[in-house]
TORLO-816091 format. One record per residue (C-alpha): residue in three letters; y, x, z. Coordinates in steps of 0.001 Angstrom, whole numbers, plus 500000, padded with zeros to 6 digits. Each point is the difference from the previous one (the first is absolute). Example, Ala and Ser with C-alpha at 12.3 -4.5 7.8 and 13.67 -1.06 7.14 Angstrom:
2
ALA495500512300507800SER503440501370499340
END
This chain:
463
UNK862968092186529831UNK500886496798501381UNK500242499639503690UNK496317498486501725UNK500972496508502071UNK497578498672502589UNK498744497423497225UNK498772502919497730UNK498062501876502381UNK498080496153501072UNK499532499664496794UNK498597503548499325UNK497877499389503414UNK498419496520498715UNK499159501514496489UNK498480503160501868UNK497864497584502337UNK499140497745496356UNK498990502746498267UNK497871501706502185UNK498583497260501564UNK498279498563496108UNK497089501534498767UNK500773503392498403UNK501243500499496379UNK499108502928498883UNK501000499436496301UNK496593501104498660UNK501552499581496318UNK501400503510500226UNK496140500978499941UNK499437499233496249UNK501676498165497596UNK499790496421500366UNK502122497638501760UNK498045498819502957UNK499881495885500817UNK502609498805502592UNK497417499377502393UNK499382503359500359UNK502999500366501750UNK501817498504503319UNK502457497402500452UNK502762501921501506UNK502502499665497310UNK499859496289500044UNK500362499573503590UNK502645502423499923UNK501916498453498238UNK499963496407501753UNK500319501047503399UNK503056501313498421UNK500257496469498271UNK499979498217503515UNK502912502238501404UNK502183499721496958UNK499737496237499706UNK501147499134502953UNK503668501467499476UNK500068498751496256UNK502615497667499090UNK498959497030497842UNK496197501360500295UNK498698496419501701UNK497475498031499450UNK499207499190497392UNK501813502718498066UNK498261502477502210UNK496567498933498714UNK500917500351496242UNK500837503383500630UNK497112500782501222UNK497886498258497733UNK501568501998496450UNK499753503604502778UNK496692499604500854UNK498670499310496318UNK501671503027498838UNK498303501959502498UNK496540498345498277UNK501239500678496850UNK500497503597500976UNK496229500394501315UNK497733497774497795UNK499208501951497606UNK498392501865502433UNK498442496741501401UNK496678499713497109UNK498888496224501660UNK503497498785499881UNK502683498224497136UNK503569501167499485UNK502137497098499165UNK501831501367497437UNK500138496993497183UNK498457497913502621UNK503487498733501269UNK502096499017496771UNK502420502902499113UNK498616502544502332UNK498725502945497806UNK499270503050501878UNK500064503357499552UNK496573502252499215UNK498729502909501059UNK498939502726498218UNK496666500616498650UNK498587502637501650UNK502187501060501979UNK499737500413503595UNK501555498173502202UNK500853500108504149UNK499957495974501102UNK501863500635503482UNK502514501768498074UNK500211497232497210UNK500471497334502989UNK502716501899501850UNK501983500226497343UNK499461496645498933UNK501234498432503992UNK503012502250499827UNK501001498941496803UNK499901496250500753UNK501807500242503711UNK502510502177498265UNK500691496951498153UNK499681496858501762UNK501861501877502670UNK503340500977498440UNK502012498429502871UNK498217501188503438UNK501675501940502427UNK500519504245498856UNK497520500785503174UNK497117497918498266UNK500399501218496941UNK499273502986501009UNK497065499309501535UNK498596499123496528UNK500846503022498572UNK498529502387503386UNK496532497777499498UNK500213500475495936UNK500377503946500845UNK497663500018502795UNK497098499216497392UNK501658501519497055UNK499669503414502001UNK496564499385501481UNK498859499206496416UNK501717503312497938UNK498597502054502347UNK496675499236499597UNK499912498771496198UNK500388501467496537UNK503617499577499093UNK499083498282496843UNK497495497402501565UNK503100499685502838UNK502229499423497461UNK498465497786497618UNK498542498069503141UNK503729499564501301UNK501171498874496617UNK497313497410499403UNK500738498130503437UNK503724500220499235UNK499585498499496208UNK497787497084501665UNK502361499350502662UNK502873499850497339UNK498415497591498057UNK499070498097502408UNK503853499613501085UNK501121499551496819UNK497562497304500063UNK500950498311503392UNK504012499826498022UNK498502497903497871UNK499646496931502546UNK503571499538500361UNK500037497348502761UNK498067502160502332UNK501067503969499063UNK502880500645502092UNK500860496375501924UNK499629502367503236UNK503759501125499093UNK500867496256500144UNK497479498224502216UNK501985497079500850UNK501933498662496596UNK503278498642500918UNK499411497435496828UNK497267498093501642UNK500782496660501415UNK496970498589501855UNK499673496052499502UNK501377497842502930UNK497745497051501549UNK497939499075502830UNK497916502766500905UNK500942502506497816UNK500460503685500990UNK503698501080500781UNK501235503064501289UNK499104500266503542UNK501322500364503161UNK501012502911501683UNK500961501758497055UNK500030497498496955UNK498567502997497927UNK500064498789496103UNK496706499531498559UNK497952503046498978UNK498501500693496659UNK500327496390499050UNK499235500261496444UNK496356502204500806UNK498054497475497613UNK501347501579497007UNK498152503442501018UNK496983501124497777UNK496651499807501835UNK496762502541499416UNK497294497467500472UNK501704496801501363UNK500307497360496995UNK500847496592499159UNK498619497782502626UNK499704502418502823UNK503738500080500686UNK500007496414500317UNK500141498607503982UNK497790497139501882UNK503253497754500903UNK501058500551503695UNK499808497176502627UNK502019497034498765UNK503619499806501616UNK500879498504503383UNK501450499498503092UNK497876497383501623UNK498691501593503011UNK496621498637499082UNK499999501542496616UNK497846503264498950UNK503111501422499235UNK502118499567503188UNK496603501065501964UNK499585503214498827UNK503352500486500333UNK499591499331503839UNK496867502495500090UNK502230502970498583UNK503195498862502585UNK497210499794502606UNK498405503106499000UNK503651501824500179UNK501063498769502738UNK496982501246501925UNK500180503826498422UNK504182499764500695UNK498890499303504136UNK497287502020500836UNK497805497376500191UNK497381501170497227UNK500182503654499930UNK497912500636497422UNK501064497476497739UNK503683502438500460UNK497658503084499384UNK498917498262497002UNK503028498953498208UNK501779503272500350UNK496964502148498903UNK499834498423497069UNK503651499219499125UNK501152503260497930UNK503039497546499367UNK502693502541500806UNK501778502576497512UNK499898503183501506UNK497643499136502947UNK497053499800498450UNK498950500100496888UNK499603496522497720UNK496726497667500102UNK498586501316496485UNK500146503770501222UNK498413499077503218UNK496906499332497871UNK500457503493498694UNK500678501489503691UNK496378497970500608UNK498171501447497222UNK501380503862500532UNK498220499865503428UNK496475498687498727UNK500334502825496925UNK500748502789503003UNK496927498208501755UNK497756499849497459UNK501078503223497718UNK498758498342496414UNK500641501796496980UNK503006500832497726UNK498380497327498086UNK499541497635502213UNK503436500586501339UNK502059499372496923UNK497848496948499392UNK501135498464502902UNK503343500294500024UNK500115498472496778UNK498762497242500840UNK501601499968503153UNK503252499854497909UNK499461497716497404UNK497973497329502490UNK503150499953501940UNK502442499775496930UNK498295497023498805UNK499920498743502798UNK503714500143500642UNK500390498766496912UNK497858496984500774UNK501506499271503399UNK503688500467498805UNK499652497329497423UNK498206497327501923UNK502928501059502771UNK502669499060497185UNK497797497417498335UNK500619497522503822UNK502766501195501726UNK498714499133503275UNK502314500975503045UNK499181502148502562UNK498542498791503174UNK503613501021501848UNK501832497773497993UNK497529496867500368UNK499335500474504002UNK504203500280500406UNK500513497315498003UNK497245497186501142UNK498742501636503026UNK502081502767502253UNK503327500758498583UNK500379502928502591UNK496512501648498472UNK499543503035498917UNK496600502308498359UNK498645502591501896UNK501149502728497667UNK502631502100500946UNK501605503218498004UNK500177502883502121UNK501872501908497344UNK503087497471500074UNK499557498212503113UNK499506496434498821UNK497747497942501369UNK497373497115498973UNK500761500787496419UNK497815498990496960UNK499380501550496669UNK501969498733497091UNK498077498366497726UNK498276496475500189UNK497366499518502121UNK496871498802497918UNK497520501901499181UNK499827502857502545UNK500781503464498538UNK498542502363503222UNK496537497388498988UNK499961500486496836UNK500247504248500654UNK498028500159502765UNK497130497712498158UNK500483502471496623UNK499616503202502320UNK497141498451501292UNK498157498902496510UNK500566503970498985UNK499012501625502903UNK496651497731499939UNK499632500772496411UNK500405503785500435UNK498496500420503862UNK497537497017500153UNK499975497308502324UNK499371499508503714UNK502778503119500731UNK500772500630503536UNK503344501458500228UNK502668501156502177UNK503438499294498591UNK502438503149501285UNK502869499175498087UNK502124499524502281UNK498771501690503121UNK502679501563501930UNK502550497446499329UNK502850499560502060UNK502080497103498742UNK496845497591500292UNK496317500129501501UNK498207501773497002UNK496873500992502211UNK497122499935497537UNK497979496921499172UNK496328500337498843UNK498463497295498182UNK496286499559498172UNK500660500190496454UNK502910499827497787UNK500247496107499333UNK500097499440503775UNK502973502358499820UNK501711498199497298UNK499421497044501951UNK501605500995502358UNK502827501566498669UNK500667496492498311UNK500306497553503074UNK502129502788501609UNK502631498967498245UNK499607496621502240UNK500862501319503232UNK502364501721498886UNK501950497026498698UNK500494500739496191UNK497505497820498380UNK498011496790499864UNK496367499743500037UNK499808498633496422UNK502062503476499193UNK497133502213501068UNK497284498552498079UNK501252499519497030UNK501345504006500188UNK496085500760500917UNK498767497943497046UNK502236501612497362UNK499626503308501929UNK495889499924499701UNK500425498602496260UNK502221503091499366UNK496645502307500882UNK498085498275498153UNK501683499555496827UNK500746504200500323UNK496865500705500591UNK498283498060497258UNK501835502725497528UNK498300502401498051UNK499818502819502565UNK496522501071499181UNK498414500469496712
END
């Protein structure tokens, strides 16, 4: 047996306090001999499985946005592939999405859905995660046993068994499936391609100061989307170009060297509190802006306690909203090439000034995220999140965020806002204050953000 570290017995202690704190699933199938709907049962397995999500991605190399958000887009429709044949009201998109043909069940048959979705998570973090760290992948396999062995124990070995099977032939596919978009399969083992050489001119993104980090996924337009098409990924143009102080352009960026400067002092507190709760900018601090969405969502589905059903719904769309729009915001990034706010301030305005962000992993401060600036990505998540969790939870949602309470490398005291758009909101002018975007950059990441939730949800979910 292999030795217990303290990260397996948390992680035995969170899916205790999940699993017992959903309604009860009782697997009535075992009473006769059909296979009872998934919304007979509870969502534990689901949330299991990305609380676990939101611990691994934040030590996975090459697992930023937006690679992190296609990943989670082809997990989370396995796990609905796994479950909706137990779902009567809803689709499968097998033959929906051009050469994805999915396995079938068996007619008949009996057939566990927990079980079926376990074994269809596993199989896809198995996969995407080939590179993690040993201690993490071992995690995956403690969770997959932790509900393999609740299950066996309480099941038919042949509805066990054929259950398990199912969810690991959907999940298979499914991968096989994701291989087939080339551009976007495995880029997290080479997020920043050495071949790209971003075009030179006035006002075009650069590598930045401190770190001149090359440029991150710059070839993201080339990705397949699920629901995103034709003109969707195309931008609004950005401000015009210019460094006359009277000029939209030079003015906002004054507000965000204003705005930064103020956070960097002391002066506005909150604004500081702001910026750093919603930055999830640092590898191996935090986790990235796309699973933050997820971190959001796993507290409203431990809140609210919906059903299997309702759980694997949502993080499929969850996953594919923000995977399109990553795809979305990546090209339009790409498409202008417009330099970071660091880069314009030190050139025309402050050549001592720095953003607000600072890595507390390596040290270096005022850094900036390398990529260009235009259109935000953290707006573009944050308004996705929001479109999904309206879709699935309703509107006019008061809610605590906790993601990062307890935090001891920035304030992460929890913020409570009204409903989920005036959290997205929010989360998109943070990145003001904190020195890493213009104005311009935030609303055009909430425009493509929202479009992403509504071109996802306008797919055939129901019948």
């Amino acid at each position: 047996m292999k030795n217990f570290y303290p990260g397996r017995l948390l992680l035995l202690a969170v899916l205790a306090v999940t699993v017992f704190s959903c309604q009860p699933d009782e697997d009535p199938q075992v009473q006769n001999n059909l296979s009872m709907p998934a919304r007979t049962f509870a969502s534990d397995v689901p949330l299991s499985w990305f609380t676990l999500y939101q611990d691994i991605d934040r030590y996975s190399p090459g697992y930023r946005p937006p690679a992190a958000a296609r990943m989670l887009a082809y997990t989370g429709l396995a796990g609905y592939e796994a479950v909706v044949p137990g779902m009567p009201d809803y689709n499968s998109f097998s033959g929906r999405f051009p050469g994805l043909e999915l396995p079938k069940i068996e007619e008949g048959a009996r057939y566990h859905w927990p079980t079926a979705v376990n074994a269809a998570y596993h199989t896809m973090f198995v996969k995407f995660y080939p590179h993690i760290q040993e201690s993490d992948k071992d995690k995956i396999e403690d969770l997959n046993r932790f509900y393999e062995d609740r299950y066996i124990a309480r099941l038919d070995f042949d509805v066990f068994s054929r259950s398990r099977e199912f969810g690991k032939a959907v999940a298979e596919t499914i991968y096989a499936w994701s291989a087939t978009d080339e551009a976007g399969h495995e880029a997290f083992l080479n997020p920043h391609p050495t071949d790209y050489v971003p075009p030179v001119g006035p006002g075009l993104w650069a590598p930045s100061a401190p770190d001149y980090t090359p440029a991150l996924f710059p070839y993201w337009a080339q990705v397949r989307t699920f629901a995103m098409k034709g003109q969707d990924l195309v931008g609004n143009p950005p401000l015009p170009y210019s460094e006359d102080p009277n000029s939209p352009f030079y003015l906002e960026a004054k507000e965000t060297e204003e705005a930064a400067n103020k956070a960097k002092s002391g002066e506005d507190d909150e604004g500081l509190w702001i910026a750093e709760f919603w930055s999830d900018d640092i590898f191996r601090q935090t986790f990235q802006p796309a699973a933050r969405q997820i971190a959001i969502g796993n507290q409203v589905i431990q809140l609210e306690r919906p059903s299997l059903e309702t759980a694997v719904e949502f993080y499929a769309k969850m996953g594919m909203t923000l995977c399109d729009a990553g795809v979305a915001i990546w090209k339009v990034k790409y498409d202008f090439d417009i330099e970071r706010p660091v880069s314009y301030i030190r050139r025309v305005i402050d050549p001592n000034w720095s953003s607000a962000l600072n890595n507390t992993v390596t040290g270096a401060q005022g850094v900036t995220p390398p990529f260009p600036a235009y259109p935000s990505g953290h707006s573009g998540f944050g308004a996705a999140g929001a479109a999904v969790l309206k879709d699935i939870f309703g509107d006019n949602y008061q809610f605590t965020d906790n993601c990062h309470k307890g935090r001891a490398e920035f304030r992460g005291e929890p913020r409570t806002f009204s409903d989920f758009d005036e959290m997205a909101e929010e989360n998109a002018y943070s990145r003001i204050p904190l020195g890493v975007h213009f104005r311009m950059d935030c609303e055009e990441g909430l425009r493509l953000g929202y479009l992403a939730g509504d071109r996802v949800r306008a797919l055939p979910w129901k019948k």
